[in-house]
C-alpha positions in Angstrom: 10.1 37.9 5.8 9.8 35.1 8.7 7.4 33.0 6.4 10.2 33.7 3.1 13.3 32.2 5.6 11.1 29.7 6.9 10.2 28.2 3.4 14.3 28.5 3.0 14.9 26.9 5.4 12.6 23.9 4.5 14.3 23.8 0.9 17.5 23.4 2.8 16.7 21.0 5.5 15.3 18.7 2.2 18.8 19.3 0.4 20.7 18.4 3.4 18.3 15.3 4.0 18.6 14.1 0.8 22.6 14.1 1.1 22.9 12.8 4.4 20.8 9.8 4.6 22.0 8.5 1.3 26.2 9.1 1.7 26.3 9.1 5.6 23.7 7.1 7.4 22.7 4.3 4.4 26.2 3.2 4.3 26.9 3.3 7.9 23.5 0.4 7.8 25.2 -1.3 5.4 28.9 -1.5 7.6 26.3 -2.5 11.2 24.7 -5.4 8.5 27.4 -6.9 7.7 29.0 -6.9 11.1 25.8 -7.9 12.6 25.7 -10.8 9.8 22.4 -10.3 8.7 21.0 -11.6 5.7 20.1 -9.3 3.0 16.2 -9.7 3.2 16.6 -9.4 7.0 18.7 -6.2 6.6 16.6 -4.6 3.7 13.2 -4.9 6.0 15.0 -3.9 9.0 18.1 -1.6 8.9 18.0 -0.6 5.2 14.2 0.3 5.5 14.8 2.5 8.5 17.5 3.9 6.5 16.0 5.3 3.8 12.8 5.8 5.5 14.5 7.7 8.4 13.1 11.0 7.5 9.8 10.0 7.5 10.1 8.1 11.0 11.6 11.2 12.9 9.0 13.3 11.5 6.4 10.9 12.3 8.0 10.4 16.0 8.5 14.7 17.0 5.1 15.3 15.0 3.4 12.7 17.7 5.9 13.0 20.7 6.7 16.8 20.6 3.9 18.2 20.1 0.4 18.7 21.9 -2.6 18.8 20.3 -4.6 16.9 17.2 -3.6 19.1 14.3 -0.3 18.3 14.8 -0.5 14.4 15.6 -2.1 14.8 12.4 1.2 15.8 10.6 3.0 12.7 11.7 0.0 10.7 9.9 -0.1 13.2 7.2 3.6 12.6 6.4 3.7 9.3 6.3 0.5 8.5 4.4 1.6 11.1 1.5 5.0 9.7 1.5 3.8 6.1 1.1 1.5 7.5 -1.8 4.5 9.2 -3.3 6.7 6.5 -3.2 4.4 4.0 -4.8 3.4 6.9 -7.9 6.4 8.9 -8.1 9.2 6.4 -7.7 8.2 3.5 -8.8 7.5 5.8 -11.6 10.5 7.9 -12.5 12.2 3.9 -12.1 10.0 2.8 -14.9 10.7 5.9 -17.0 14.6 5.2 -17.1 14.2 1.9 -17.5 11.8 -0.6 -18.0 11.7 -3.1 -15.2 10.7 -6.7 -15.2 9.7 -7.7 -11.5 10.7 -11.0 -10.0 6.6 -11.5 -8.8 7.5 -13.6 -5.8 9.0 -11.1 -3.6 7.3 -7.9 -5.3 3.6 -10.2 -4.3 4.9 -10.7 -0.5 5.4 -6.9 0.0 2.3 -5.6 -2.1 0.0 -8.0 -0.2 1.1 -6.6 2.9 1.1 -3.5 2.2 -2.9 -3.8 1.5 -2.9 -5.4 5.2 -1.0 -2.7 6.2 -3.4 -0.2 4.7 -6.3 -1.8 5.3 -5.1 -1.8 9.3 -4.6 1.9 8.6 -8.3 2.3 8.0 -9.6 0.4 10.2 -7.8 2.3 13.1 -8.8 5.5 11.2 -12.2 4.9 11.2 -13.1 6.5 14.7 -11.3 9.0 14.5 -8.6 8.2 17.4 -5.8 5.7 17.9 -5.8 3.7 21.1 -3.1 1.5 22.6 -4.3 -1.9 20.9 -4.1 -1.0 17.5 -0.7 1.0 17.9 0.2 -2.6 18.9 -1.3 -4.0 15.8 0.8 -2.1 13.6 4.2 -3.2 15.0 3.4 -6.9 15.2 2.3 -7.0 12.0 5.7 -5.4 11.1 7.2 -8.0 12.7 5.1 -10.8 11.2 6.2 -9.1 7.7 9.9 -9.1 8.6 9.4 -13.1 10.1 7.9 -13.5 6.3 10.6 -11.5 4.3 13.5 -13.4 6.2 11.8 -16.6 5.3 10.0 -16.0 1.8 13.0 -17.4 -0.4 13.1 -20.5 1.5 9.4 -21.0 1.1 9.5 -20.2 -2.6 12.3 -20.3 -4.5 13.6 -17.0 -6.3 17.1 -15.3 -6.9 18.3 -12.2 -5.0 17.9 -8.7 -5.7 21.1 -7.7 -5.5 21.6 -4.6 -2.8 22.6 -1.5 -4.0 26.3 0.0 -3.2 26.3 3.5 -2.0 29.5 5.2 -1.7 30.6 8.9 -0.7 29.6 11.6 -3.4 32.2 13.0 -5.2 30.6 14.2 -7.7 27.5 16.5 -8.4 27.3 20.8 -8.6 28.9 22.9 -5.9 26.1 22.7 -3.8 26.4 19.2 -3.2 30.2 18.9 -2.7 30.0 21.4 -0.1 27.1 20.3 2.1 28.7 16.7 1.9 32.7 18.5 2.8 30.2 20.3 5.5 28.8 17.2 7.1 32.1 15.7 6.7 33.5 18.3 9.9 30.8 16.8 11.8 30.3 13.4 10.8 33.1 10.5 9.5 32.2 9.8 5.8 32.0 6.3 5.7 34.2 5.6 2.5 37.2 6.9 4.1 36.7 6.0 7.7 34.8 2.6 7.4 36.2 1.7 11.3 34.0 4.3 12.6 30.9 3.2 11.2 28.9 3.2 14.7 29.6 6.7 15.1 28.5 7.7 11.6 25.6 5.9 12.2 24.6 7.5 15.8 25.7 10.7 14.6 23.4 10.3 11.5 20.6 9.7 13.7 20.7 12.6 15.5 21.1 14.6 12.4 18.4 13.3 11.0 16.2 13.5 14.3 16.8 17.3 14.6 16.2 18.1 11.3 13.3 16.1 11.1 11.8 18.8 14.2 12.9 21.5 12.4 10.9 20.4 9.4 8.0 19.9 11.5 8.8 23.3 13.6 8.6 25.2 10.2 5.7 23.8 8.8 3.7 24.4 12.1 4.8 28.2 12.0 3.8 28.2 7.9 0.2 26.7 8.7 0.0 28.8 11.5 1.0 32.2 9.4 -0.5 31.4 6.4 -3.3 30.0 7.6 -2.6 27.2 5.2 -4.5 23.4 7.0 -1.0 21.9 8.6 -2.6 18.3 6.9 -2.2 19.4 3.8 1.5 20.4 4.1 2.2 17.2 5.7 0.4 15.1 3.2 2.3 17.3 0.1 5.1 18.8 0.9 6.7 16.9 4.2 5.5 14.1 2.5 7.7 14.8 -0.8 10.5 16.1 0.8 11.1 13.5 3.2 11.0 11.2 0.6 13.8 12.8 -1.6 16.7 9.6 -0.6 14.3 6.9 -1.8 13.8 9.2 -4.8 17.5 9.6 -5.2 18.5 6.0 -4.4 15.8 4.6 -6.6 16.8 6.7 -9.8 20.7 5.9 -9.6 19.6 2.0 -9.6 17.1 2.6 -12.3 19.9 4.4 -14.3 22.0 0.6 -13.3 19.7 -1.2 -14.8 18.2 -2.5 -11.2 14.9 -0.7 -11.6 13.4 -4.0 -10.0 15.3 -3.1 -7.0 13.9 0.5 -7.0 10.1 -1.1 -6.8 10.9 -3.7 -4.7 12.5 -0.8 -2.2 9.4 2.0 -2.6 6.8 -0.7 -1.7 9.4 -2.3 1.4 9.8 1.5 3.0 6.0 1.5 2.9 5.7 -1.2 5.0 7.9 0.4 7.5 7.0 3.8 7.5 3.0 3.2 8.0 3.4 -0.2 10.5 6.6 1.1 12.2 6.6 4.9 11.3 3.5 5.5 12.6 3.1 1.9 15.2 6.1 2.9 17.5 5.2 6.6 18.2 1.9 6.0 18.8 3.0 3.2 21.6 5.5 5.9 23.3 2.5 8.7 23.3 0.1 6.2 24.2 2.0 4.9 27.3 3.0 7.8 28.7 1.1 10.9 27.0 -2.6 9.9 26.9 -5.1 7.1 26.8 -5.5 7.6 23.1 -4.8 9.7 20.2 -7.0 11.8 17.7 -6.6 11.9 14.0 -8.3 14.3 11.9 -10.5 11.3 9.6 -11.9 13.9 7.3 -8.4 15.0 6.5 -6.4 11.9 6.3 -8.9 9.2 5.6 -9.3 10.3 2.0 -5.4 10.0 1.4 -6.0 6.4 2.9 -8.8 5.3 0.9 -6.5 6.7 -2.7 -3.3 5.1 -1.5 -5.2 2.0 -1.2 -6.6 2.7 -4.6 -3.4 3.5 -6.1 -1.7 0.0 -4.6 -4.7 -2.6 -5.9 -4.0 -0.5 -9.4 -0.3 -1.0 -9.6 -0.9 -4.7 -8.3 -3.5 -5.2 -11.2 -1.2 -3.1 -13.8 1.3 -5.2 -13.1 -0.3 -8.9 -13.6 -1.6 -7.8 -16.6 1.7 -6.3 -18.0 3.4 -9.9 -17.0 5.7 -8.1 -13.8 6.7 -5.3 -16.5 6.6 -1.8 -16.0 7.8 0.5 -19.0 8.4 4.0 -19.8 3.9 4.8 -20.8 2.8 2.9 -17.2 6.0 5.2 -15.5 4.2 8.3 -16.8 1.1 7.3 -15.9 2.2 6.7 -12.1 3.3 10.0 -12.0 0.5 12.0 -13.9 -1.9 10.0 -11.1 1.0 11.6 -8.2 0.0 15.0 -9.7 -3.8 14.2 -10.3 -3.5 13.8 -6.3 -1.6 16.9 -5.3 -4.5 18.7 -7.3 -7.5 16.9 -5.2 -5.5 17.3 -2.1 -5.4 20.9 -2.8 -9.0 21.5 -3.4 -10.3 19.1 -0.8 -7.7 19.5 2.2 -6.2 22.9 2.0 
């Protein structure tokens, strides 16, 4: 019966993730942008990537931080190497199956060849089997170099904006969604109606998000425990999904727009932050004051690594063959790959 409300409870904390990031916490990043006067390249690699990715980061952080032992450090990695692999398949995807999308290759180049620095970083440090200080380090500067770069890339080559999505507070949807929304509104200003509280959206958002985020990772602990189910394979599947839902969500609504590029240009930018920063910051924090360094389970995670690697040179070569198009065939073949990988994972991992 615990396992059952514990599996509810997951489906719930997703639903409530899903709702809260993207009508609560997104737009409160967009209000602190524009106050802060940031550009929108400098606030899509900063706030708007932490945004989205927010799930993924808390997960990453109270995976790391809050818990002892290498099984679970392992789920922070987990999470955030199957999200980046799901966002790449399945939502770059489902964008191409709504709407063809013709790339502007400038940007969409910046991002995917960091993103093989990135990943190639991430096997490097993988590759012993432990994280130490250094290469925590590594991660976050090259986050920073890649932020330096986005802030800078259309005044070293010349390209017109992506225009940034507008989110505003859902009023429509089923039953269920109107009423977790009314809910969160008790505890949290919605943003479309009180725009002059936007700090306190956002702050309240994050703590939201934070303890829901160790919930998730409370639950999924107990499941592996119980069912004796490896805790690596939950983060790299089902964590990994579920955290991901508000990219998912964001990404189809500007498909449906017409803005698919944006949707690509979005998956591949979160990426970036979740695996440099996601992974780079709590790493740092255990490092300094937990231990000297920290254990990840290679035979586990290094796999993942080596496909998501695989899957990014495929979509880079997919798309300079296809002319920076992606249609409806290469969306279903993104996502036939996303499901191609939950299989191996299955038989390999769990």
């Amino acid at each position: 019966m615990q396992l059952i409300l514990s599996i509810v409870i997951i489906l719930l904390a997703f639903y409530v993730l899903a709702i809260l990031t993207e009508d609560f916490f997104v737009p409160a990043i967009d209000k602190l942008a524009d106050k802060l006067r940031l550009s929108s390249d400098a606030s899509g690699a900063t706030l708007l990537a932490m945004g989205s990715s927010a799930p993924e980061f808390f997960t990453s952080l109270f995976a790391i931080l809050g818990i002892a032992g290498s099984d679970h450090a392992d789920i922070g990695a987990g999470t955030i190497v199957g999200s980046a692999i799901f966002n790449v398949l399945v939502i770059i995807g489902a964008a191409a199956m709504f709407k063809a999308v013709k790339l502007q290759w400038k940007p969409v180049l910046r991002d995917l060849l960091f993103y093989i620095l990135t990943i190639l970083l991430l096997l490097l440090s993988f590759s012993d089997g432990k994280i130490v200080l250094l290469e925590a380090i590594s991660f976050v500067g090259l986050y920073l170099v890649y932020v330096f770069s986005v802030v800078n890339w259309r005044k070293w080559f010349k390209y017109k904006e992506i225009a940034e999505p507008q989110h505003s507070a859902d009023s429509d949807g089923n039953i269920l969604s109107r009423l977790t929304f009314k809910t969160i509104q008790i505890f949290i200003p919605n943003p479309a109606s009180k725009p002059s509280l936007y700090l306190v959206t956002f702050l309240l958002s994050v703590l939201a998000i934070a303890g829901i985020s160790w919930l998730l990772v409370e639950q999924i602990v107990y499941i592996a425990d119980v069912a004796s189910i490896n805790s690596t394979f939950l983060a790299l599947t089902v964590l990994a999904a579920g955290t991901s839902i508000p990219d998912l969500i964001g990404s189809i609504v500007v498909a449906k727009q017409g803005r698919g590029d944006m949707a690509v240009s979005n998956a591949i930018g979160s990426n970036i932050f979740d695996i440099l920063f996601g992974l780079g910051f709590p790493w740092i924090l255990a490092l300094v004051f937990m231990s000297d360094s920290i254990s990840v389970g290679t035979a586990n995670l290094s796999a993942s690594v080596i496909l998501l690697f695989a899957t990014v040179v495929a979509t880079l070569f997919l798309l300079v063959v296809r002319n920076w198009k992606i249609g409806h065939k290469s969306g279903l073949i993104l996502i036939a790959l996303y499901i191609a990988y939950c299989v191996y994972i299955a038989l390999t991992v769990a």
